[in-house]
C-alpha positions as CSV (number, residue, x, y, z in Angstrom):
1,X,-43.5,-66.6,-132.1
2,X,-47.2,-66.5,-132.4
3,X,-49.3,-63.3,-131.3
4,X,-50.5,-64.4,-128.0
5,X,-52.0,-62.4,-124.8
6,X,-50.8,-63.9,-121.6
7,X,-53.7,-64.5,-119.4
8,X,-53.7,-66.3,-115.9
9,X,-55.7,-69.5,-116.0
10,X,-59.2,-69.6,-114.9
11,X,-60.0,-68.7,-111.3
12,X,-56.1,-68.6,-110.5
13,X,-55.8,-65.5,-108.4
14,X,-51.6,-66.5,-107.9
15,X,-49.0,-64.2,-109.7
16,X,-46.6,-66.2,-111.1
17,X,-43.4,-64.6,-112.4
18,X,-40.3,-66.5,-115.0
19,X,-36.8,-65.1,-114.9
20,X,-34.9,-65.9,-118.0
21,X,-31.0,-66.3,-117.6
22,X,-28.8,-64.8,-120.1
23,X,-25.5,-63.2,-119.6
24,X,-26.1,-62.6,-115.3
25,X,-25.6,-66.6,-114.1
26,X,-24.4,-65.0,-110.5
27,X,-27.2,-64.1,-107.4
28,X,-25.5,-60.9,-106.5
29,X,-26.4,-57.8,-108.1
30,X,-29.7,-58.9,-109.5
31,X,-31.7,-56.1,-109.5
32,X,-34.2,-58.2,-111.9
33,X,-34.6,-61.1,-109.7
34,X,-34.9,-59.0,-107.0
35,X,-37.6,-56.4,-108.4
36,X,-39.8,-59.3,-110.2
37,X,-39.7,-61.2,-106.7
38,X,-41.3,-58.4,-105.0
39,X,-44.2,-58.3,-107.7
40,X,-45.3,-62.3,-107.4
41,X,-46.1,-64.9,-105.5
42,X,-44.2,-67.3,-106.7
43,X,-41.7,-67.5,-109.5
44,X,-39.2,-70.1,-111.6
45,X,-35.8,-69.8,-113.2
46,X,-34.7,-70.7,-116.7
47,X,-31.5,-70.8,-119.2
48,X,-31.8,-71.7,-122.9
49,X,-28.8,-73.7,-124.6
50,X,-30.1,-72.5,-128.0
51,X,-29.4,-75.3,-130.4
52,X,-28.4,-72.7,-132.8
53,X,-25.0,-72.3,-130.3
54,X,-24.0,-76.0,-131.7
55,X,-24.6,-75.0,-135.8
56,X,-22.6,-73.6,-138.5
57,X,-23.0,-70.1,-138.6
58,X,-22.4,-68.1,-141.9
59,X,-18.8,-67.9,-141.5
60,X,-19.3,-71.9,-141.2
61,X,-18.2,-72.1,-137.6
62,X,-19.5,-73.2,-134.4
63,X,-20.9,-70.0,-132.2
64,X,-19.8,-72.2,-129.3
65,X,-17.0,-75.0,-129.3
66,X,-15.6,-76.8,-126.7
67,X,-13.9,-74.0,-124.0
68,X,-17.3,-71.2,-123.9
69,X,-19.4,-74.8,-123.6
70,X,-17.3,-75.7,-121.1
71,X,-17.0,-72.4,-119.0
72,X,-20.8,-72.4,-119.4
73,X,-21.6,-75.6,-118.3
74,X,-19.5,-75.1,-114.9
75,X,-21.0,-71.6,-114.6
76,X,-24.7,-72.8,-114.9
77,X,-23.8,-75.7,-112.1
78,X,-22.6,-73.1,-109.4
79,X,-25.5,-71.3,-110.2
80,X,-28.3,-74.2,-109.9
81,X,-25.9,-75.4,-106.5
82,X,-26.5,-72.1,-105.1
83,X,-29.8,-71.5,-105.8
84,X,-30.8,-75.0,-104.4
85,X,-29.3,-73.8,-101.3
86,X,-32.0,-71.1,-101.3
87,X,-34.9,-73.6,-102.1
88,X,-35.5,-72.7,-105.8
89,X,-34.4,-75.1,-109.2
90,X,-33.0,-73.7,-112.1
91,X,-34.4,-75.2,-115.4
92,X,-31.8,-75.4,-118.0
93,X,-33.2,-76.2,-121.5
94,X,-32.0,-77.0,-124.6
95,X,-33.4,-76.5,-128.2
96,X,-34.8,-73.6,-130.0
97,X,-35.0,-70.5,-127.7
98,X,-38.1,-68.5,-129.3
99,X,-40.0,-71.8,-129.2
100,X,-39.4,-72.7,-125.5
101,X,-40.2,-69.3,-124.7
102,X,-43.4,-69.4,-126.8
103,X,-44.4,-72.4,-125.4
104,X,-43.7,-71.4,-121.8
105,X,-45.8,-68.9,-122.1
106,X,-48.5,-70.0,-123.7
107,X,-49.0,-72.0,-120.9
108,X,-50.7,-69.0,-119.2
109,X,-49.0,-70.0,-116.2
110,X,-47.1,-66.4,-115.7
111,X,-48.5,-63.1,-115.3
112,X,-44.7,-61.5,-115.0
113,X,-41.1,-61.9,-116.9
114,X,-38.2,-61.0,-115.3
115,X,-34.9,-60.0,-117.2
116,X,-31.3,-58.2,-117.1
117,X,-31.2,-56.1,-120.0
118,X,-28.5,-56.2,-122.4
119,X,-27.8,-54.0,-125.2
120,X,-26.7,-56.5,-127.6
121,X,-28.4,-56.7,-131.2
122,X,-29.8,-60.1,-130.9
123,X,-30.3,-60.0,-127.3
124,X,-32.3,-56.8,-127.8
125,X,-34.3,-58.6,-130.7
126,X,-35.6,-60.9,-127.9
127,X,-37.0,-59.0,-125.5
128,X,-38.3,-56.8,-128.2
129,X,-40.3,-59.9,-130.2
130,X,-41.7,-60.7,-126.2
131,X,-43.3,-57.6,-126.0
132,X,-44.8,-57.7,-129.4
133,X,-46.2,-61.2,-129.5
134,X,-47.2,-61.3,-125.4
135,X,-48.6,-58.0,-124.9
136,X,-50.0,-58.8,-121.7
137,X,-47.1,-60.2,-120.2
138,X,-45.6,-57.8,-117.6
139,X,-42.0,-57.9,-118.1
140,X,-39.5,-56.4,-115.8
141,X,-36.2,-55.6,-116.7
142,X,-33.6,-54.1,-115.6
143,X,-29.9,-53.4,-116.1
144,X,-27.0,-54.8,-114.2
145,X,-24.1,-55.5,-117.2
146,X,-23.0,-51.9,-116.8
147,X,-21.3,-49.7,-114.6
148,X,-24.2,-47.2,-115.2
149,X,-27.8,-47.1,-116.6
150,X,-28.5,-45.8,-119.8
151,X,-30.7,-42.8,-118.2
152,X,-27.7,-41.7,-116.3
153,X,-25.5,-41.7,-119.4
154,X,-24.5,-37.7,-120.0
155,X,-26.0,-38.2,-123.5
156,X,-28.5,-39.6,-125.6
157,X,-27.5,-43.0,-127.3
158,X,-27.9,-41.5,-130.7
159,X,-25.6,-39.0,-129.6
160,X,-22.5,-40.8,-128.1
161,X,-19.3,-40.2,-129.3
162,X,-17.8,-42.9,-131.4
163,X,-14.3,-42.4,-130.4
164,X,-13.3,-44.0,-126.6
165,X,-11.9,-40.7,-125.6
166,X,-14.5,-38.0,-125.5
167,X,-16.5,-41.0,-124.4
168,X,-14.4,-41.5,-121.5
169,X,-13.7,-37.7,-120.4
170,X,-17.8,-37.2,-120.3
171,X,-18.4,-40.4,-118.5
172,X,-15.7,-39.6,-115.9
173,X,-16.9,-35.9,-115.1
174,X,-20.8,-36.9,-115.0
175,X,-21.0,-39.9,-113.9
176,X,-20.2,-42.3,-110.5
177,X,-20.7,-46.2,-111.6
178,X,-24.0,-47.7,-110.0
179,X,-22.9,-50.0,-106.5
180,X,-24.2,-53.4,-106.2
181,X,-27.4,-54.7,-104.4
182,X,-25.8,-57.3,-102.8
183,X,-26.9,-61.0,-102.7
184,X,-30.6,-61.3,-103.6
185,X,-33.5,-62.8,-100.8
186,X,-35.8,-64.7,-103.1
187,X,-39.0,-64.3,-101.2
188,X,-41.1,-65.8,-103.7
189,X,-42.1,-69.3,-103.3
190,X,-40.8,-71.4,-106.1
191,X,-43.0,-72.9,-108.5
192,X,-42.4,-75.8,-110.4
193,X,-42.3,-75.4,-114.4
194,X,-43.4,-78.5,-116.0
195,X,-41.6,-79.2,-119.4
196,X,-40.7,-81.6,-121.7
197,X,-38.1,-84.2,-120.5
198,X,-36.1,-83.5,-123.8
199,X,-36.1,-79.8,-123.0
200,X,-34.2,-80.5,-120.3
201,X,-30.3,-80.4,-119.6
202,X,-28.9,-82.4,-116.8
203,X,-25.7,-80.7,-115.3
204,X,-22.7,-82.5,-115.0
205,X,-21.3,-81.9,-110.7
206,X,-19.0,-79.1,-110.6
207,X,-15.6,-79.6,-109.1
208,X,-14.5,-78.3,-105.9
209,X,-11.0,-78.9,-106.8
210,X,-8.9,-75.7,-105.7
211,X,-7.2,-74.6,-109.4
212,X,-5.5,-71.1,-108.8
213,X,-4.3,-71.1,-112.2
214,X,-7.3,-72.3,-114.4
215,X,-10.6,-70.6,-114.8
216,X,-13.3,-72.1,-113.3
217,X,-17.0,-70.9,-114.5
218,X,-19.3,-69.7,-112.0
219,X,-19.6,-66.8,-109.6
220,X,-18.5,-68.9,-106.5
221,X,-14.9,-69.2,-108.1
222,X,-15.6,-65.6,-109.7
223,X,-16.1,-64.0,-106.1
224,X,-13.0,-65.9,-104.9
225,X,-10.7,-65.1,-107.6
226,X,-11.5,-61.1,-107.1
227,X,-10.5,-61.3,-104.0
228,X,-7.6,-63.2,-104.3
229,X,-6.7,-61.0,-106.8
230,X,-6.7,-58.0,-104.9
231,X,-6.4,-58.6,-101.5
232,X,-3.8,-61.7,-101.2
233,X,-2.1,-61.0,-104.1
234,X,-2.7,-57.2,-103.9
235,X,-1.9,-57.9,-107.3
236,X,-3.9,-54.2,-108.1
237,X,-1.2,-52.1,-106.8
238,X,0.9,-53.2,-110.5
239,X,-1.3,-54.2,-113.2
240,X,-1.0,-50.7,-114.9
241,X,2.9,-52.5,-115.6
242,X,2.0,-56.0,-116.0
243,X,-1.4,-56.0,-118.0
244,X,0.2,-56.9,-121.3
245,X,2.2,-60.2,-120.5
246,X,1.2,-63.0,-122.5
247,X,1.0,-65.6,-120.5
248,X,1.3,-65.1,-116.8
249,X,-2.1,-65.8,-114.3
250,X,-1.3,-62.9,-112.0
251,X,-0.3,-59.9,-114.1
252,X,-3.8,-58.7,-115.7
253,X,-7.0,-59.3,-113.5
254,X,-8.4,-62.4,-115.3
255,X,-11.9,-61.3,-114.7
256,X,-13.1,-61.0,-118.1
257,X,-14.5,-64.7,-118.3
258,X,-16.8,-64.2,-115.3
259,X,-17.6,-60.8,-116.0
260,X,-18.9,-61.9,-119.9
261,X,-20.8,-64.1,-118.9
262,X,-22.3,-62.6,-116.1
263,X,-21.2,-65.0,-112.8
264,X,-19.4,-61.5,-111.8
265,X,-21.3,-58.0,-111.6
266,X,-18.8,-55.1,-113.1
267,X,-20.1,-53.1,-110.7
268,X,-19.4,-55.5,-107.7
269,X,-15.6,-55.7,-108.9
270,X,-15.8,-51.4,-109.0
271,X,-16.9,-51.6,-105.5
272,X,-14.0,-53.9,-104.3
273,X,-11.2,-52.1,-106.2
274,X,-12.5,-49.1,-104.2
275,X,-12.4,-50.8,-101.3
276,X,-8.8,-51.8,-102.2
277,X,-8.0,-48.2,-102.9
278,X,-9.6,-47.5,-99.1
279,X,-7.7,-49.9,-97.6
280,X,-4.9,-50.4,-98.9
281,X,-3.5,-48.4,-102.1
282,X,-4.7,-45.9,-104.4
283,X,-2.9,-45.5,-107.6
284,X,-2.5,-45.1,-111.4
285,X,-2.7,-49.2,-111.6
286,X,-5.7,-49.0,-109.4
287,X,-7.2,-46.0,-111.8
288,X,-6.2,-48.1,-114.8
289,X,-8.3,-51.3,-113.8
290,X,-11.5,-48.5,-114.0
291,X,-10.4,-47.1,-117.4
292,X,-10.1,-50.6,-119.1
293,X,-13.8,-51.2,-117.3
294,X,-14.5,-48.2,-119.1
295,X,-13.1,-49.8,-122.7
296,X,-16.1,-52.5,-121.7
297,X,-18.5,-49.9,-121.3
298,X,-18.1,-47.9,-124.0
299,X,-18.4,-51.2,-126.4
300,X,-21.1,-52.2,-124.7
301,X,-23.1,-48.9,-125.4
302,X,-21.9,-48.1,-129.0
303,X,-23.1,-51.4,-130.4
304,X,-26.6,-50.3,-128.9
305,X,-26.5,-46.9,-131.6
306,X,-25.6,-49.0,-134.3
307,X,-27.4,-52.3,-134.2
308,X,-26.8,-54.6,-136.8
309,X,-24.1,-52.3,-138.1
310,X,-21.9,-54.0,-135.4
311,X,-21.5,-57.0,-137.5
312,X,-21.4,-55.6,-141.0
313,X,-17.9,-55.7,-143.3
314,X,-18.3,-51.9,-143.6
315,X,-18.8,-51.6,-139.9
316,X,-20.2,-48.7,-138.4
317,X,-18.2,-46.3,-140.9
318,X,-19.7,-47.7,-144.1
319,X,-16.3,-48.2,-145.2
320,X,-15.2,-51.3,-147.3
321,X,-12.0,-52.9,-145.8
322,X,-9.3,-53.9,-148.8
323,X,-9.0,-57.3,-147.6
324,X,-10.8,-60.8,-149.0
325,X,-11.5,-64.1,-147.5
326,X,-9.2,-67.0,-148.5
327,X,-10.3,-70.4,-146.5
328,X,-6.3,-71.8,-146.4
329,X,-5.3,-68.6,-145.0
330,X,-7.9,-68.2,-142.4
331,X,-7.5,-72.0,-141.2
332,X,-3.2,-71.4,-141.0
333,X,-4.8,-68.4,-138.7
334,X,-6.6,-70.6,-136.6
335,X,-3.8,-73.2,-136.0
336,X,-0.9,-70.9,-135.7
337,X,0.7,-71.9,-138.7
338,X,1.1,-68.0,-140.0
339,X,4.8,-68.2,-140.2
340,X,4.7,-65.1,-137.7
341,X,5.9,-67.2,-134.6
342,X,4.3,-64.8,-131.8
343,X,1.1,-64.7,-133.7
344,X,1.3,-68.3,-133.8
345,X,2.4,-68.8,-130.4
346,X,-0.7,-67.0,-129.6
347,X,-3.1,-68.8,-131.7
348,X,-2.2,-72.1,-130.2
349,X,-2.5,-70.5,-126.9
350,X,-6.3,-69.7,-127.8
351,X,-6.6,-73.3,-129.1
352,X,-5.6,-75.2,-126.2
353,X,-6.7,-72.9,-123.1
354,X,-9.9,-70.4,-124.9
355,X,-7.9,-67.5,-123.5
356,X,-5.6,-64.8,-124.9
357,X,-4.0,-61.8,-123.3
358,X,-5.4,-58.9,-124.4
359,X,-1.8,-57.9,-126.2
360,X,-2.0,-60.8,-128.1
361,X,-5.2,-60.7,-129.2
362,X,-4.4,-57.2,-130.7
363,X,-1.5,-58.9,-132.4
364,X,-2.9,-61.7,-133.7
365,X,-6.2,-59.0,-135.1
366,X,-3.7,-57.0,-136.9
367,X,-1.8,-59.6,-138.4
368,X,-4.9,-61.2,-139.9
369,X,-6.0,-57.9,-141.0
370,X,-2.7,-56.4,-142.4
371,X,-0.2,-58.9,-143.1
372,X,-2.7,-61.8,-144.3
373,X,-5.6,-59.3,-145.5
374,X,-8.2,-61.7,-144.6
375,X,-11.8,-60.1,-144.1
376,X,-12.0,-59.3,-140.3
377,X,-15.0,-60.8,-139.8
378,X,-14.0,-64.1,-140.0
379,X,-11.3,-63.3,-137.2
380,X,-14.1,-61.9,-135.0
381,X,-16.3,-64.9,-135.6
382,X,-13.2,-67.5,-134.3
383,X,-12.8,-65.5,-131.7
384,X,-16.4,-65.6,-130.9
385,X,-16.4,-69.5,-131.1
386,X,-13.6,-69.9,-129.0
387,X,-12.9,-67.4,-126.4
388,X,-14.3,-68.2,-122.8
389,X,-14.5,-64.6,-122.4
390,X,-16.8,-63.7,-125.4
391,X,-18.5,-60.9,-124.7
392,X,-20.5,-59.7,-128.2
393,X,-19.6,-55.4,-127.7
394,X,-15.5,-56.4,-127.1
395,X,-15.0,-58.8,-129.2
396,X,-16.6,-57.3,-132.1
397,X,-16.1,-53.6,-131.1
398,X,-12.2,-54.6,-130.8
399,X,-11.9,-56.4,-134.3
400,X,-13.9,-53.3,-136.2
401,X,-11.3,-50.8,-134.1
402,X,-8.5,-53.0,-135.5
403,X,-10.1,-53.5,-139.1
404,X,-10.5,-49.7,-139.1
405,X,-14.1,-49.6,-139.6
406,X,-14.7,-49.0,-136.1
407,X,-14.1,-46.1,-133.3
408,X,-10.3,-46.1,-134.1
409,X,-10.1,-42.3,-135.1
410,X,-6.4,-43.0,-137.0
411,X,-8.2,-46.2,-138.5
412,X,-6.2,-49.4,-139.6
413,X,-4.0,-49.4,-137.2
414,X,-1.1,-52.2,-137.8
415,X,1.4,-53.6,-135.1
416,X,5.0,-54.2,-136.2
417,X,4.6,-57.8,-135.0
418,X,8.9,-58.2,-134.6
419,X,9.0,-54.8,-132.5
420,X,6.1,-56.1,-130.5
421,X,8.3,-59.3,-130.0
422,X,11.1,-57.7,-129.1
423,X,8.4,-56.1,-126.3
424,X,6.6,-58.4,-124.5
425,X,9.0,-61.9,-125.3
426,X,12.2,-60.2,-125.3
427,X,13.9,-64.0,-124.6
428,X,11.1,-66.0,-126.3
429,X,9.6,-67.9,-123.3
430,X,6.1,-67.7,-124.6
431,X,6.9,-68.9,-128.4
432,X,9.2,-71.5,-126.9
433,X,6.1,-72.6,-124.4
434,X,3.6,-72.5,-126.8
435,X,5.5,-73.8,-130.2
């Protein structure tokens, strides 16, 4: 980006303001939209597919393949359907996202940016090359990934514990996660951004097929599925007992896809499980939905301490795993051809749906880890490319815990893969399904 002030054009006395989707494609719970609305006149929405998503990364993999596109594509639909429905267009563009930006701005056209924070390294980098090379530009932002603000955190970042536990007990006895605004009234007049035709993305028409069993992106199907979930499956009052199962739709919440990339608000889905505890059961299952929102949470914030340290082989220990990187090894991994049938079961799993149950995917981490001693970084990168859930504070903060360079205080912790077997596929109907 080049150093540029932002200044309205000549004898244009309008305030114009630009929101800039990220991870928050929903309209509920905007407390960015709704704060930069009330500062213009009139205002247009944007999402960048950065080409870089579609490039070899360093680990020479796609950031993005086919399910995250996918789930992304259907996501940004719903979200351009429903905002049409309240007058305004969403501009999805495609190419390189500091130079859309740059030229965007340089227009002069907008007095005011409007974003959701996200804590993020790269996502942080952003906002913070915005304020340095448009110093004029009034940006707004304002959080909405996280059950609670950072000033109402019971510590200073710097000073967070690195271990979930002490986390969790200070969290608990000073804090009450944040409610939701609701749906958002856009109440300034939409303004049409004029960019280059090849900037622009069309989107495919999103189904309106019913699929009770499939994820669907977008916060229509989002809203719907939480409260199927708990209120005509009342599926709440067990998933303390039924989170692990590998592969069943109703036994673990299935909210992490929306919730990663922002269709649903974490703090909307506190407010309904309360509601659920209100109306119709309170309990340790209930409690235990909360404490793995909590797991989320604590991610989220310890990757904002350590920065880039979140993506280091050392991790945020400065300690060097005894592993390597062999490319036959790693690509076995990926197609579930280990040898190790429920890690390989797994794998497939990931390869044909972009989804794993959170017991496998601690299964699969250790044995890539421990049994194969590949570097874990690699493992966190696949994961990256092809979960529909990636969210950058899990999935990293998970694969560091498991690579014991993380907040695991016993550190390199290893799952006996034939006792965990004997567990959770006791008469092999997931292996059998899935080799």
């Amino acid at each position: 980006m080049k150093n540029q002030s932002i200044s309205k054009k000549e004898n244009d006395a309008v305030s114009r303001g630009l929101f800039w989707f990220r991870h928050d494609l929903r309209l509920h719970d905007q407390p960015a939209i709704e704060a930069l609305c009330s500062q213009v006149d009139e205002v247009s929405f944007i999402y960048i597919f950065d080409e870089g998503h579609y490039l070899p990364n360093k680990f020479n993999l796609q950031p993005m393949a086919t399910h995250r596109r996918t789930f992304l594509t259907e996501s940004l639909s719903d979200l351009a359907d429903n905002m049409q429905k309240l007058g305004h267009c969403l501009h999805v563009l495609k190419g390189d996202t500091a130079e859309i930006l740059t030229r965007i701005l340089q227009s002069g056209d907008f007095t005011h940016l409007g974003i959701s924070r996200h804590c993020g390294y790269y996502e942080t980098g952003q906002i913070n090359s915005l304020k340095r090379f448009f110093p004029a530009l009034n940006i707004i932002e304002k959080s909405s990934f996280t059950l609670f603000d950072e000033k109402d955190l019971p510590f200073e970042l710097k000073d967070m514990p690195d271990v979930f536990s002490p986390f969790r007990r200070k969290v608990e006895k000073h804090c009450e996660p944040i409610p939701p605004i609701g749906n958002i009234v856009l109440n300034a007049k939409p303004f049409e951004l004029t960019v280059k035709d090849s900037c622009c993305l069309s989107l495919p028409a999103l189904s309106k097929a019913q699929l009770p069993d499939r994820f669907v992106g977008g916060e229509t199907a989002a809203l719907k599925h939480l409260n199927t979930y708990l209120f005509e499956w009342q599926a709440a009052r067990t998933y303390k007992e039924t989170r692990n199962a590998l592969d069943t739709w109703e036994d673990s919440t299935k909210l992490s896809p929306w919730l990663a990339n922002g269709c649903l608000s974490v703090r909307e889905v506190m407010q309904k499980v309360k509601q659920f505890e209100d109306t119709v059961e309170k309990n340790e299952s209930t409690y235990w939905i909360y404490f793995e929102l909590l797991w989320r949470e604590f991610f989220h914030w310890l990757q904002c301490k350590y920065g880039s340290k979140w993506f280091k082989f050392t991790g945020i220990q400065g300690k060097r795993p005894n592993t390597t990187f062999d490319q036959q090894t790693f690509d076995n991994w990926c197609e579930g051809k280990t040898g190790y049938p429920i890690v390989d079961a797994c794998m497939r799993q990931l390869a044909e749906t972009g989804y794993m149950s959170n017991r496998g995917r601690q299964l699969v981490a250790s044995c890539f880890v421990h049994e194969l001693r590949q570097d874990w970084r690699y493992g966190a990168a696949w994961f990256e490319s092809q979960l529909l859930d990636f969210d950058v504070g899990s999935n990293w903060g998970n694969w560091l815990y498991l690579a014991g360079v993380g907040s695991d205080p016993r550190g390199h912790r290893q799952f006996n893969l034939q006792k965990q077997t004997q567990i959770y596929d006791p008469n092999g109907h997931f292996m059998r399904k899935w080799l």
